[in-house]
C-alpha positions in Angstrom: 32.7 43.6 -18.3 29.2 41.9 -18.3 30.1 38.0 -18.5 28.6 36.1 -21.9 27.6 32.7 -19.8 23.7 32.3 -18.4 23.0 31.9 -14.9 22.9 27.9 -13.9 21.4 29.1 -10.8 17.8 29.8 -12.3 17.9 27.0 -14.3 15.1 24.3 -13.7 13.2 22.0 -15.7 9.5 22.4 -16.1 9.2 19.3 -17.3 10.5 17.3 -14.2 8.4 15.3 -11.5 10.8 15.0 -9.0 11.8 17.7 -6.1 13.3 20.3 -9.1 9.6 21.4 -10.1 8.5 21.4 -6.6 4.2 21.4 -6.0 3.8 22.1 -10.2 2.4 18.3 -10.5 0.2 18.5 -7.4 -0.9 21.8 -8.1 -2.2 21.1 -11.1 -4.0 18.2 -10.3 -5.6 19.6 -7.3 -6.5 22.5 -9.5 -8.2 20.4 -12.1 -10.0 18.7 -9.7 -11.2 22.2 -8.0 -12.5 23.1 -11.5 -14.4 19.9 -12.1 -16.4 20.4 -8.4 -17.6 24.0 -9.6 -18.6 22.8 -12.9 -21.0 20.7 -10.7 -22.2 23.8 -8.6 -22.0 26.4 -11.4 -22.5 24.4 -14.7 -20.4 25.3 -18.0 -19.4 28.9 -17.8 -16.8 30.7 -20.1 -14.6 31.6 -17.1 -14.9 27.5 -16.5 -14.4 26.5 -20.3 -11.1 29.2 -20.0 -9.5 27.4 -17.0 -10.3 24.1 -18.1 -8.1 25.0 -21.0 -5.1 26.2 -19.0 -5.1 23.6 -17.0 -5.4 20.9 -19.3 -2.6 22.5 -21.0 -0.3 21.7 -17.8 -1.8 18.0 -17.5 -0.1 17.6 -21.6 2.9 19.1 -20.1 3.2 16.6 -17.3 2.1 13.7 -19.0 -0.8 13.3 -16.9 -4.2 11.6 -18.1 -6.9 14.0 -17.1 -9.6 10.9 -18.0 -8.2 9.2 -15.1 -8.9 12.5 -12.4 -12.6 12.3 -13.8 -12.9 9.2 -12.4 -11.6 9.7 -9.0 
């Protein structure tokens, strides 16, 4: 009989800074900040403009300013 509950086990919170979500938050700064070094080498591509997207995206999730990596 298959049981009707969810597994808690796989549960975790995207959303989280702390240890749950592990490297998500660094990750996706350092990722950002990988992205803004090519646009410097390869100017505005489409590939570039794509990433930029996703990646923004995940700085909205996180509640992280991405005016602020510009600067650093």
């Amino acid at each position: 009989m298959a049981h009707s509950k969810r597994p808690r086990r796989v549960n975790y919170s995207v959303n989280k800074k702390g240890p749950v979500s592990g490297w998500k938050v660094w990750k996706a700064i350092t990722h950002y900040i990988s992205l803004l070094k090519r646009t410097e080498i390869e100017w505005e591509t489409l590939w570039l403009k794509n990433a930029f997207n996703i990646v923004e995206v995940k700085l909205k999730k996180y509640w992280i300013n991405s005016n602020k990596l510009k600067n650093a």
